[in-house]
DOZABA-999076 format. One line per field, with one value per residue: x, y, z of N, C-alpha, C in turn; residue in one letter; chain; residue number from 1. Coordinates in nm, 3 decimals, m for minus. Example, Ala and Ser with C-alpha at 12.3 -4.5 7.8 and 13.67 -1.06 7.14 Angstrom:
2
n.x [1.319 / 1.285]
n.y [m0.569 / m0.225]
n.z [0.780 / 0.708]
ca.x [1.230 / 1.367]
ca.y [m0.450 / m0.106]
ca.z [0.780 / 0.714]
c.x [1.320 / 1.290]
c.y [m0.330 / 0.003]
c.z [0.780 / 0.787]
type [A / S]
mol [A / A]
seq [1 / 2]
This chain:
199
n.x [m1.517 / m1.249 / m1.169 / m1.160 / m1.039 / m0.786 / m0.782 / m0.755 / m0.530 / m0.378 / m0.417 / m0.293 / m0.036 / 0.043 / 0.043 / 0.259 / 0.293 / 0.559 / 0.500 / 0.237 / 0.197 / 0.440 / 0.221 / 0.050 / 0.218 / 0.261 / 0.061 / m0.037 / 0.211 / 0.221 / 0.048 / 0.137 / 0.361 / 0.364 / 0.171 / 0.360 / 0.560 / 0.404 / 0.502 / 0.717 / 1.002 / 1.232 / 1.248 / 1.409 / 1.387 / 1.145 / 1.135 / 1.250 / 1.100 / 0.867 / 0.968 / 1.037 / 0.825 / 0.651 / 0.813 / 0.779 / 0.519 / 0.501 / 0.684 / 0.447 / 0.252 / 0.139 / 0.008 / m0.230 / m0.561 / m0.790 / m0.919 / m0.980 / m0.984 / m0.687 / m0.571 / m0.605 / m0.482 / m0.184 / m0.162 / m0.190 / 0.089 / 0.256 / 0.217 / 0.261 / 0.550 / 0.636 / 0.608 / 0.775 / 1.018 / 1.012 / 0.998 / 1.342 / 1.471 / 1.392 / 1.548 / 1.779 / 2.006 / 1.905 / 1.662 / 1.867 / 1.835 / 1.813 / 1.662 / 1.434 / 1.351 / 1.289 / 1.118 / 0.915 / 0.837 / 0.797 / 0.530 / 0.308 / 0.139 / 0.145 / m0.074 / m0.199 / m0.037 / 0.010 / m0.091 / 0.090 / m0.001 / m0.050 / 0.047 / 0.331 / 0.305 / 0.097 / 0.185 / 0.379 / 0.175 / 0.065 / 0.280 / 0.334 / 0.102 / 0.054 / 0.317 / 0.260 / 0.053 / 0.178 / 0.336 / 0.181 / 0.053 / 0.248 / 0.313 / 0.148 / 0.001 / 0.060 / m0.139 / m0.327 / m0.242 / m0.195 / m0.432 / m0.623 / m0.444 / m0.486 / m0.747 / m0.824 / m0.597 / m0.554 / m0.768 / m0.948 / m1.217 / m1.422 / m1.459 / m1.264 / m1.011 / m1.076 / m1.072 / m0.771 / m0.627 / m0.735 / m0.966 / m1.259 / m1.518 / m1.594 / m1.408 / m1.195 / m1.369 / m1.306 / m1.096 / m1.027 / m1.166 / m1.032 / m0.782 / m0.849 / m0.949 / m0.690 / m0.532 / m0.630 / m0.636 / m0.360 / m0.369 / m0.567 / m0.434 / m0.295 / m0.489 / m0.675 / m0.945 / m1.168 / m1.188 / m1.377 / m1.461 / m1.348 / m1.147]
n.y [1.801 / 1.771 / 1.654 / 1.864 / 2.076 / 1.920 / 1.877 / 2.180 / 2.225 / 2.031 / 2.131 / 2.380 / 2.313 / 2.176 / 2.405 / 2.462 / 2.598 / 2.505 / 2.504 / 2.409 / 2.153 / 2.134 / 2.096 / 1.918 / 1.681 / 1.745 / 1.686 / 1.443 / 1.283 / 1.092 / 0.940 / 0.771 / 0.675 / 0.515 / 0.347 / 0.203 / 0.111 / m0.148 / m0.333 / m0.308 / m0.401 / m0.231 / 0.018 / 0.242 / 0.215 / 0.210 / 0.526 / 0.572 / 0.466 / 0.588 / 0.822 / 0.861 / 0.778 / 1.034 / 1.139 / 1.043 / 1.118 / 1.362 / 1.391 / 1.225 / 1.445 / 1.551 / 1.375 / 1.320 / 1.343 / 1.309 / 1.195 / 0.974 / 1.005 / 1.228 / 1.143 / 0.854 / 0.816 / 0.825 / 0.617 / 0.427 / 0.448 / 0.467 / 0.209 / 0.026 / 0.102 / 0.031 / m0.237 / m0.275 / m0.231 / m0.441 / m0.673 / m0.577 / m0.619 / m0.909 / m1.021 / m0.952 / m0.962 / m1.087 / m0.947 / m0.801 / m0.934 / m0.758 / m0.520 / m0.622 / m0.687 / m0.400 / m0.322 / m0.449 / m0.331 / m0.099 / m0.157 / m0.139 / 0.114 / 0.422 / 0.408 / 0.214 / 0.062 / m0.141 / m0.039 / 0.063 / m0.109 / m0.348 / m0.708 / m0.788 / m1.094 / m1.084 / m0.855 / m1.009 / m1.181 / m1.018 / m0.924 / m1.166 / m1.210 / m0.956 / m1.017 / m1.264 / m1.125 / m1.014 / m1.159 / m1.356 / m1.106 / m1.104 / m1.308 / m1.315 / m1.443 / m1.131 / m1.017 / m1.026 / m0.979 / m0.652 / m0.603 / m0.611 / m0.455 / m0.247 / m0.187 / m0.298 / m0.135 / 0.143 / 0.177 / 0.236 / 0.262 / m0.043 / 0.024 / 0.223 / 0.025 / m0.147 / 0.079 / 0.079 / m0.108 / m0.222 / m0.397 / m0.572 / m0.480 / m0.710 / m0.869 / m0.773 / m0.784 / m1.083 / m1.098 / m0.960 / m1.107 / m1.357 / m1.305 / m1.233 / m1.454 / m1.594 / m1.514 / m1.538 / m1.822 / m1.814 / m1.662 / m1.835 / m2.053 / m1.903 / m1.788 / m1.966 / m2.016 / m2.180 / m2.362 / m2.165 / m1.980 / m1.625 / m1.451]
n.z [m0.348 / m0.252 / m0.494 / m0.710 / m0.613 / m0.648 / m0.932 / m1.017 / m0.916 / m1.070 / m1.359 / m1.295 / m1.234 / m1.472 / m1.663 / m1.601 / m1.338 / m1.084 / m0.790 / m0.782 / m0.840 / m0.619 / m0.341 / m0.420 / m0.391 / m0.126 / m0.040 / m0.100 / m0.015 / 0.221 / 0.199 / m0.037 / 0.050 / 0.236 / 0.117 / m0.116 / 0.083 / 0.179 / m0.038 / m0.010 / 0.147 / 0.297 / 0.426 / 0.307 / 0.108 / 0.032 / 0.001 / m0.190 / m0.404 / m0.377 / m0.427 / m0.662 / m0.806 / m0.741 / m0.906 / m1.193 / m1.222 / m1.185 / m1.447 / m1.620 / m1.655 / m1.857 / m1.974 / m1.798 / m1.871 / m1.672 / m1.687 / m1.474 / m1.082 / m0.982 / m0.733 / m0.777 / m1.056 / m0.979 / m0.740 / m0.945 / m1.049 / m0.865 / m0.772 / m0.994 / m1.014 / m0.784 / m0.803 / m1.007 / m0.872 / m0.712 / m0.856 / m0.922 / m0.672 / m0.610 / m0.801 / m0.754 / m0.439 / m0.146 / 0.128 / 0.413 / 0.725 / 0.931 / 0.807 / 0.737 / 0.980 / 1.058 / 0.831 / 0.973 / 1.153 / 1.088 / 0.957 / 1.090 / 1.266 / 1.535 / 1.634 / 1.667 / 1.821 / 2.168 / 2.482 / 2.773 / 3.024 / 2.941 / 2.943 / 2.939 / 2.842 / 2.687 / 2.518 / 2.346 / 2.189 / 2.061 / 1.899 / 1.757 / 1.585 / 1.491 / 1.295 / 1.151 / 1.015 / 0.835 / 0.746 / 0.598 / 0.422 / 0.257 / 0.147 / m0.019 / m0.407 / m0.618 / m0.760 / m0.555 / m0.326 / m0.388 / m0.426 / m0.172 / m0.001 / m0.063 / m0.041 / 0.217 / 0.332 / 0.236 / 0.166 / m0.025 / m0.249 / m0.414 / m0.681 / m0.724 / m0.721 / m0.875 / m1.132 / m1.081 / m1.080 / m1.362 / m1.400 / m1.393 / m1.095 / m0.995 / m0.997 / m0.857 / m0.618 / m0.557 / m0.538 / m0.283 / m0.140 / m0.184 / m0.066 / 0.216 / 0.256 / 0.282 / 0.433 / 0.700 / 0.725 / 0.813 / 1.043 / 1.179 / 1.350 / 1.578 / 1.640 / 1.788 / 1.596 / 1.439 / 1.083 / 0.873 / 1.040 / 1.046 / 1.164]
ca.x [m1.437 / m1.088 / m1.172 / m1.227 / m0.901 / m0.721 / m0.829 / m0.707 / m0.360 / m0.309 / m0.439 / m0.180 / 0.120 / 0.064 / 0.078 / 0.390 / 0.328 / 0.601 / 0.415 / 0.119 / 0.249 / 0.440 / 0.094 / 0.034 / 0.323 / 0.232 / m0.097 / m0.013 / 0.359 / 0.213 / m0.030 / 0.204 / 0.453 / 0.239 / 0.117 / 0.461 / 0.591 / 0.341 / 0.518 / 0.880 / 1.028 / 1.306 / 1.200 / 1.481 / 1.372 / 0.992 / 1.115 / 1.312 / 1.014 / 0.775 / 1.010 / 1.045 / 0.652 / 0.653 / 0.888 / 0.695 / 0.425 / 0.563 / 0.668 / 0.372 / 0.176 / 0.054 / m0.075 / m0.310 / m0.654 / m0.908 / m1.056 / m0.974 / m0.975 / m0.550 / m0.468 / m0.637 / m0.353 / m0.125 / m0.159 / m0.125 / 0.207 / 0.307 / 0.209 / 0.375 / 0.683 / 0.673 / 0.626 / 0.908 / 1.137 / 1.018 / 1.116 / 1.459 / 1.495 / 1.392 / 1.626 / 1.939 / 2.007 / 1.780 / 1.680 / 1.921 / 1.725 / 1.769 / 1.617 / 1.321 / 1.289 / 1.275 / 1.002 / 0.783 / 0.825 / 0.687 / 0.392 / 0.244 / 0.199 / 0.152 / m0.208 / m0.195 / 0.069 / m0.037 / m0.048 / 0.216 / m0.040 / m0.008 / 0.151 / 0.445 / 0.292 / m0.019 / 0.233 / 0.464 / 0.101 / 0.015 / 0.371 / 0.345 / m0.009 / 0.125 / 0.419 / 0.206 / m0.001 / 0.279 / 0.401 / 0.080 / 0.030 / 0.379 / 0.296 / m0.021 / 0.030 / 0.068 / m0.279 / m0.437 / m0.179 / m0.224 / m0.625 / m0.621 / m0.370 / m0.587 / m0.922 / m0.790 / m0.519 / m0.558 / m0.927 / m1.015 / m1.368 / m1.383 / m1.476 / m1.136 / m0.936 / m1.060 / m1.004 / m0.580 / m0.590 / m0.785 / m1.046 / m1.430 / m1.516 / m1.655 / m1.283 / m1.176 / m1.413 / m1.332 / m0.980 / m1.007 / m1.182 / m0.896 / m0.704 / m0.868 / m0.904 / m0.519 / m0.446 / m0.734 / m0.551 / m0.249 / m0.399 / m0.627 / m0.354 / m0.254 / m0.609 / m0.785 / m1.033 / m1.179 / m1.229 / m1.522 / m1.467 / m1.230 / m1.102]
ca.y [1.918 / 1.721 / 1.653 / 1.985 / 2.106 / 1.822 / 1.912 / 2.303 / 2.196 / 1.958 / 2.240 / 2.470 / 2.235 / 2.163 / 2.567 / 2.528 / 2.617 / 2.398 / 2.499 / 2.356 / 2.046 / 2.054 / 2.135 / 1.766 / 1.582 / 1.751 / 1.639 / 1.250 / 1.215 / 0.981 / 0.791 / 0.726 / 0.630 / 0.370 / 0.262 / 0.145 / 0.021 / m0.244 / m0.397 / m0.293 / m0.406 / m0.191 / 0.209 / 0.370 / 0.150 / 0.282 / 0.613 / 0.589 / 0.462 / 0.717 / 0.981 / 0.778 / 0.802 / 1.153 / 1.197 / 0.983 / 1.179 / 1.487 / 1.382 / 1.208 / 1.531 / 1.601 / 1.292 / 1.337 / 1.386 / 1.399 / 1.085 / 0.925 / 1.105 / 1.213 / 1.031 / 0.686 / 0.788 / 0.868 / 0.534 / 0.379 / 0.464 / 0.409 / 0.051 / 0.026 / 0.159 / m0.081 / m0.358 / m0.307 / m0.206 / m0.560 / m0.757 / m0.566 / m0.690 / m1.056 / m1.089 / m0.928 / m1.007 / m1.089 / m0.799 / m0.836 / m0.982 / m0.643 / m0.478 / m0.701 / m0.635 / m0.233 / m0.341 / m0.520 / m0.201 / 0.029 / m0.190 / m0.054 / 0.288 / 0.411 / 0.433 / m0.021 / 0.008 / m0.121 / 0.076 / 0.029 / m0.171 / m0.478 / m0.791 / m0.908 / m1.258 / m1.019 / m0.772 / m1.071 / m1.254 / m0.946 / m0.878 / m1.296 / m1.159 / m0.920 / m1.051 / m1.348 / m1.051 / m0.917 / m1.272 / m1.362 / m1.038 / m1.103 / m1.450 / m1.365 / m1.345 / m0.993 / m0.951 / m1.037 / m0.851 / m0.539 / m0.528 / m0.615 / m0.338 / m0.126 / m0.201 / m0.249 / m0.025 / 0.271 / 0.283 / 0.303 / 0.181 / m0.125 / 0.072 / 0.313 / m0.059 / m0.186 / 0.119 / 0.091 / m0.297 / m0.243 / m0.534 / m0.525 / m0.479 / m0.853 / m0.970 / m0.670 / m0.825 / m1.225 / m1.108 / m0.965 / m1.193 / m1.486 / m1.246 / m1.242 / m1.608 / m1.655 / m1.424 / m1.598 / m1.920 / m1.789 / m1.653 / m1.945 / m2.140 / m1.813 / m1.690 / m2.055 / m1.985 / m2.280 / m2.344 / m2.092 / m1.874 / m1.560 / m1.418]
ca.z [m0.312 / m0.287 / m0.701 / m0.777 / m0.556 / m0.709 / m1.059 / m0.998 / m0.899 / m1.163 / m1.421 / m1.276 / m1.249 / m1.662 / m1.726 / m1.583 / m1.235 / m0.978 / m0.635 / m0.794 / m0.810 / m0.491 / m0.282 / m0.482 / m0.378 / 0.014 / m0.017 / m0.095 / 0.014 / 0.311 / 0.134 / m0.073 / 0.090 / 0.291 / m0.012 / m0.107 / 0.198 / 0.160 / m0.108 / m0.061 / 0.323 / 0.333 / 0.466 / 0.269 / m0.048 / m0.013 / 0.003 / m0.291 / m0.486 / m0.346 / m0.460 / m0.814 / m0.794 / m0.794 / m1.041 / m1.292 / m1.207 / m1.289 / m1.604 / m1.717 / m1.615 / m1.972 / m2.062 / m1.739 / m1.923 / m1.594 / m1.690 / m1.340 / m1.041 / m0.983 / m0.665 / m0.859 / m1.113 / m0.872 / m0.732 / m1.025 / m1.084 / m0.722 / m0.788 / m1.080 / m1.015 / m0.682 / m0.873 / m1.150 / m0.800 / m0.615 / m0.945 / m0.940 / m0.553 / m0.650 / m0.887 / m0.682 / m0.340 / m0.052 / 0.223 / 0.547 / 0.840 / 0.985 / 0.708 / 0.758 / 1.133 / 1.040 / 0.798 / 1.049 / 1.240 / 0.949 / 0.882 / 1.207 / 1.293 / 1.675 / 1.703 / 1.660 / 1.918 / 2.252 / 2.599 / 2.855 / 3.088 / 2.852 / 2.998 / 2.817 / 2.713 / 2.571 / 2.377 / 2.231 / 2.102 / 1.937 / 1.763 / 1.688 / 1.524 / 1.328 / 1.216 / 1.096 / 0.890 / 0.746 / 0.669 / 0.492 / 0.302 / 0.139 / 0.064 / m0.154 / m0.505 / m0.643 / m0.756 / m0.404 / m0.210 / m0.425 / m0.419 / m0.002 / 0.049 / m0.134 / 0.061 / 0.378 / 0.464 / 0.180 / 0.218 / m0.173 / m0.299 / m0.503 / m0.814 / m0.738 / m0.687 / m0.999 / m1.201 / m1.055 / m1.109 / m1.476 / m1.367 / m1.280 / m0.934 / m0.948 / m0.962 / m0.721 / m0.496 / m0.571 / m0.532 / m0.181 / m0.072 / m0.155 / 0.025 / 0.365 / 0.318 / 0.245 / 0.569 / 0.808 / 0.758 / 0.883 / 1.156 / 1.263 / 1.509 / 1.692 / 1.759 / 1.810 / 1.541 / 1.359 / 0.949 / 0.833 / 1.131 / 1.004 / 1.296]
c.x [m1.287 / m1.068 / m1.093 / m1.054 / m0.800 / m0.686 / m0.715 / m0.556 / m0.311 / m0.293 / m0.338 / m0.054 / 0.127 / 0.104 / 0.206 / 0.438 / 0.414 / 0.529 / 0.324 / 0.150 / 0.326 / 0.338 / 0.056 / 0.066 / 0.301 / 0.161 / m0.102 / 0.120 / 0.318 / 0.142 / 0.059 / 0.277 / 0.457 / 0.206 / 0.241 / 0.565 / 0.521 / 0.380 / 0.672 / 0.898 / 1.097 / 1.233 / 1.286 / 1.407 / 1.261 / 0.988 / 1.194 / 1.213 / 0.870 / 0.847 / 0.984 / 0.904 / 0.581 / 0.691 / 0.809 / 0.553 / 0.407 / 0.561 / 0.640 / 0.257 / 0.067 / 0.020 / m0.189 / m0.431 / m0.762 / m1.003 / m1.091 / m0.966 / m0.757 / m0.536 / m0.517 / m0.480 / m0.259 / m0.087 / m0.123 / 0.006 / 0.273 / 0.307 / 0.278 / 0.505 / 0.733 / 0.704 / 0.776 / 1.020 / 1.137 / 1.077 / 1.244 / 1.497 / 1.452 / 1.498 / 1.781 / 1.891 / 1.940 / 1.790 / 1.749 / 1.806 / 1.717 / 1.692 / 1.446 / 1.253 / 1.231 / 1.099 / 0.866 / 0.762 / 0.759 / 0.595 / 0.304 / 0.237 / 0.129 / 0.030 / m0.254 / m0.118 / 0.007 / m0.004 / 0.042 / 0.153 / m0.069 / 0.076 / 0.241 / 0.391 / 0.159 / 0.069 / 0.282 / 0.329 / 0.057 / 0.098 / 0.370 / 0.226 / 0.018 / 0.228 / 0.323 / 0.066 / 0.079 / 0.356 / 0.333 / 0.042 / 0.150 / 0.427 / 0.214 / 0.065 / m0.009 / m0.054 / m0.380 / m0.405 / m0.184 / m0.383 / m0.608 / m0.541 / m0.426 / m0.702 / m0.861 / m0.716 / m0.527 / m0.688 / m1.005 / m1.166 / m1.306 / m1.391 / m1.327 / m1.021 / m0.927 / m1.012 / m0.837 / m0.541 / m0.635 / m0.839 / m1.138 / m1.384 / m1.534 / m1.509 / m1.186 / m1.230 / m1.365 / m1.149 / m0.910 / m1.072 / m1.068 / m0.819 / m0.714 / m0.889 / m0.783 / m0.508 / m0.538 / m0.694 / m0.490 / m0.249 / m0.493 / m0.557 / m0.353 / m0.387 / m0.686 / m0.938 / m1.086 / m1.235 / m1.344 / m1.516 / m1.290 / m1.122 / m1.123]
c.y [1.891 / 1.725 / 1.764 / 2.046 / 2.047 / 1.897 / 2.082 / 2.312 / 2.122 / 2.042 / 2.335 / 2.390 / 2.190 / 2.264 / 2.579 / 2.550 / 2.506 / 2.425 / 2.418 / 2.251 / 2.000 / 2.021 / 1.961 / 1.671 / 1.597 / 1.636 / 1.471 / 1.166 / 1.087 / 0.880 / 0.733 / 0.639 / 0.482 / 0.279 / 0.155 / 0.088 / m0.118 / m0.361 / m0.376 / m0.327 / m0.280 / 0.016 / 0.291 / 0.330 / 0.229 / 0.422 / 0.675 / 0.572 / 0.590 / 0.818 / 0.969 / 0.835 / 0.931 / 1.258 / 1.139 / 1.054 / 1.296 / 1.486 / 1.339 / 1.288 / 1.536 / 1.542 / 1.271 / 1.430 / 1.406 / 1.313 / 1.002 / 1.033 / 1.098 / 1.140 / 0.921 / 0.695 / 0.805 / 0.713 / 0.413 / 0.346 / 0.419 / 0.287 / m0.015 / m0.002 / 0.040 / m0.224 / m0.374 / m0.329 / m0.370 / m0.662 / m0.727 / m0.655 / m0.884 / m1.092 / m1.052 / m1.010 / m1.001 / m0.989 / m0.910 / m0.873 / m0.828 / m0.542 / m0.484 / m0.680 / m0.459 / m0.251 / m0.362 / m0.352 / m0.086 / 0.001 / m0.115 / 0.050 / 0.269 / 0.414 / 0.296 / m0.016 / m0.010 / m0.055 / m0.028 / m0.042 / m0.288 / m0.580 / m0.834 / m1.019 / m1.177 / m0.922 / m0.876 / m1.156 / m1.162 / m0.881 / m1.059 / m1.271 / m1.094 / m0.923 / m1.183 / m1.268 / m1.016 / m1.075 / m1.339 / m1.261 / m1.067 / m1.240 / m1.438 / m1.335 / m1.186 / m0.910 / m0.922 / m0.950 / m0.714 / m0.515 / m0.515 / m0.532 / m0.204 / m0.080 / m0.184 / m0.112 / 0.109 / 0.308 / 0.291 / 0.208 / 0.057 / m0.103 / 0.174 / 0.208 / m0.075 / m0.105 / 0.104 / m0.059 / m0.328 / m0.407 / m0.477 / m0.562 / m0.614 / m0.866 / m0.907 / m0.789 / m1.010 / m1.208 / m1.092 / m1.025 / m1.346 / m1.451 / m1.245 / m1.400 / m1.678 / m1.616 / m1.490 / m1.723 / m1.953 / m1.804 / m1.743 / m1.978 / m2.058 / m1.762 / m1.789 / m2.064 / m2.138 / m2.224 / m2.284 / m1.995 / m1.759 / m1.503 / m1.441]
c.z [m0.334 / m0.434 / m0.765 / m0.748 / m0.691 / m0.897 / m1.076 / m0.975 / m1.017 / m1.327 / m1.450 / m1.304 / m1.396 / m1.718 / m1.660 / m1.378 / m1.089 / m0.823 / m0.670 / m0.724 / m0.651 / m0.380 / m0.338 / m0.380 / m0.198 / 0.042 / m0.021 / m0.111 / 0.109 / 0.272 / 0.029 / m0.076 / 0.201 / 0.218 / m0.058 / m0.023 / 0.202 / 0.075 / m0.093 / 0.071 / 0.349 / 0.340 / 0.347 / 0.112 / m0.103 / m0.002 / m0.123 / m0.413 / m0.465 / m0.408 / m0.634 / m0.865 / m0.883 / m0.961 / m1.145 / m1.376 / m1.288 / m1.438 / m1.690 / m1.696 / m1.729 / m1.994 / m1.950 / m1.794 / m1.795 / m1.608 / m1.538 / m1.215 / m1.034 / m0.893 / m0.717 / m0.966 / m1.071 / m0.866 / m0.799 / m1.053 / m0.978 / m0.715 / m0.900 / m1.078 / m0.836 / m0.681 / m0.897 / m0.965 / m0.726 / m0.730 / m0.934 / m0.787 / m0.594 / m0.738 / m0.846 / m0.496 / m0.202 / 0.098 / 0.337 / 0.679 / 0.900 / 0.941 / 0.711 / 0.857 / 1.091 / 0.949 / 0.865 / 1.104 / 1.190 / 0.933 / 1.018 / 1.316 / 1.472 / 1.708 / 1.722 / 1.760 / 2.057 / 2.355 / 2.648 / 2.971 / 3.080 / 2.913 / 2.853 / 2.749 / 2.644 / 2.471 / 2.303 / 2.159 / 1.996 / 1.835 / 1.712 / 1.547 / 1.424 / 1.263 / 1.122 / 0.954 / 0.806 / 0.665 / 0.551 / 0.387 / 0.230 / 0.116 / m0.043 / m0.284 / m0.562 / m0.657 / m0.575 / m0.329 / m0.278 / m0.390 / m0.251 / 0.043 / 0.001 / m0.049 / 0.211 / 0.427 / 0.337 / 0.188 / 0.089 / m0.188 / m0.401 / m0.673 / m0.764 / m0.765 / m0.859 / m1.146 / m1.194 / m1.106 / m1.285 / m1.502 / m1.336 / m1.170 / m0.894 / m0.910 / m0.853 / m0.604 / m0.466 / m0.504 / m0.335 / m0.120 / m0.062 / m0.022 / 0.153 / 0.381 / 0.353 / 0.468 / 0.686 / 0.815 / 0.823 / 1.046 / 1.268 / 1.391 / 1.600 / 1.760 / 1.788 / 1.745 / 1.497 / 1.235 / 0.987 / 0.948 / 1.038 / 1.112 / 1.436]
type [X / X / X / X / X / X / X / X / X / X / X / X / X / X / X / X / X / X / X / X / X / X / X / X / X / X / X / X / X / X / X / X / X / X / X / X / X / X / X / X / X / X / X / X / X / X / X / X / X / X / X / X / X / X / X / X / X / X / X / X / X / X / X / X / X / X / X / X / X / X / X / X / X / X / X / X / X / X / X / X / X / X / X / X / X / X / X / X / X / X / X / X / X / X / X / X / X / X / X / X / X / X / X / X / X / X / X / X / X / X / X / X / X / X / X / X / X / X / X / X / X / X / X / X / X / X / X / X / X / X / X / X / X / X / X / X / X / X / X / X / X / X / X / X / X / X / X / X / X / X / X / X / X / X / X / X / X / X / X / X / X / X / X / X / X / X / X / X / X / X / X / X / X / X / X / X / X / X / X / X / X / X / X / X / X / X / X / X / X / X / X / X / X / X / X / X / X / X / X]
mol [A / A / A / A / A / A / A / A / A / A / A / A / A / A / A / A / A / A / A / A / A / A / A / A / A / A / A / A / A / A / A / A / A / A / A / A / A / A / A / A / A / A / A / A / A / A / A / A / A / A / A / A / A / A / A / A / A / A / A / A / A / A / A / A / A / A / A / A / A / A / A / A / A / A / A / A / A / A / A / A / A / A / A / A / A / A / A / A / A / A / A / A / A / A / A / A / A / A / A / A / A / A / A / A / A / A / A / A / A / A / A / A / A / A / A / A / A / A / A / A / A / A / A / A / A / A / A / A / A / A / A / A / A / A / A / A / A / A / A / A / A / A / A / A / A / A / A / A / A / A / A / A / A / A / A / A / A / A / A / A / A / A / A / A / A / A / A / A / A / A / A / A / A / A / A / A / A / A / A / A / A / A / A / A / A / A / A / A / A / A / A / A / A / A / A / A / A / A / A]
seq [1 / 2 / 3 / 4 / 5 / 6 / 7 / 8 / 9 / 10 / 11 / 12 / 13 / 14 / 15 / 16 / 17 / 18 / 19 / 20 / 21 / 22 / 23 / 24 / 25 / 26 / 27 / 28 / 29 / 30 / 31 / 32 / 33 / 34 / 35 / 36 / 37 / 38 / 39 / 40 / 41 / 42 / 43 / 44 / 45 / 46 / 47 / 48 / 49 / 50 / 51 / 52 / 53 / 54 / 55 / 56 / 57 / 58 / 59 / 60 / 61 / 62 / 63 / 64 / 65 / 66 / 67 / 68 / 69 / 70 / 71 / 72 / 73 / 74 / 75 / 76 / 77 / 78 / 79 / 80 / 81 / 82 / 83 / 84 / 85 / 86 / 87 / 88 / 89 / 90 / 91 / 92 / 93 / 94 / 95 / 96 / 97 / 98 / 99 / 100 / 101 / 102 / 103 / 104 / 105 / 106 / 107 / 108 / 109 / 110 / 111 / 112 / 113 / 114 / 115 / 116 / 117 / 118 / 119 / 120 / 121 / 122 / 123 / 124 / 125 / 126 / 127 / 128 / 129 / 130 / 131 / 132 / 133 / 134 / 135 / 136 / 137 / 138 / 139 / 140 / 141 / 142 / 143 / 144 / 145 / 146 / 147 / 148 / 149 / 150 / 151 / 152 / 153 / 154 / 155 / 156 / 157 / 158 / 159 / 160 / 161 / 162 / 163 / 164 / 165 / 166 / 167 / 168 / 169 / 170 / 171 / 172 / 173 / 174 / 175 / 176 / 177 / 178 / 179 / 180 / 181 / 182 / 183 / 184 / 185 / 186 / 187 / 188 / 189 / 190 / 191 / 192 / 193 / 194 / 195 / 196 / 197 / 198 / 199]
């Protein structure tokens, strides 16, 4: 049904029509924008590439044939375009610690946040927790941390991953799995796990 939708808007926004398209840009401003947060720290940065995104989008409308579904190409580009922006940041100057804090703060939305009946030494183990996720996803290399941000927090199948990554699903799957091994490492000391146990 979403396809089909999907399909009908993208149809229209080629003949020209701009609502089409914005009804689009509604429809997957947040996944989006999630999506690229994941790879960019800074909030204003990932909203600069989300917009980028769009625009790309836009104006590689016509060469959208219908072979994929659109948000897979969508995504694409969002990853892309996050990339090229995290090389430009690697190669200029490094995000402000405050910058960084704001980041941690974006990676987790309010429904992860705990209640207000939480002792202090249980909230600071579970921001030590996920700061130690957020420290490990942006240690992996690029491939790992792209597929595992894919699966986990966007939700896509491993046949939707591998079409965005242009890899079989085998290496999709070989890939997130490194990935939860990289990040189960991390997290061993803080949660008392031992080797071969993940969490």
């Amino acid at each position: 049904m979403h396809d089909r939708i999907d399909q009908a808007l993208v149809q229209r926004a080629q003949g020209g029509d701009q609502r089409a398209f914005e009804l689009l840009v509604a429809k997957y401003q947040r996944r989006i924008f999630r999506l690229v947060s994941r790879f960019v720290g800074d909030p204003a940065a990932a909203e600069d590439i989300a917009q980028e995104t769009f625009l790309r989008a836009y104006r590689a409308l016509g060469s959208f044939r219908g072979d994929s579904q659109f948000y897979t190409w969508l995504y694409r580009i969002a990853v892309n375009t996050a990339k090229r922006s995290a090389l430009d940041v690697a190669r200029g100057p490094i995000l402000q610690e405050s910058q960084k804090s704001c980041a941690t703060e974006e990676t987790f939305g309010p429904e992860e946040l705990l209640s207000s009946v939480e002792t202090p030494e249980s909230l600071m183990a579970s921001r030590q927790i996920a700061d130690a996720v957020k420290a490990a996803l942006e240690a992996l290399p690029e491939e790992l941390r792209t597929a595992i941000v894919l699966r986990e927090i966007e939700g896509l199948s491993y046949e939707e991953i591998a079409r965005l990554m242009t890899c079989p699903p085998g290496t999709v799957r070989s890939r997130i799995f490194r990935a939860r091994e990289a990040i189960a490492r991390q997290l061993r000391p803080l949660l008392g796990t031992r080797s071969g146990e993940r969490w």
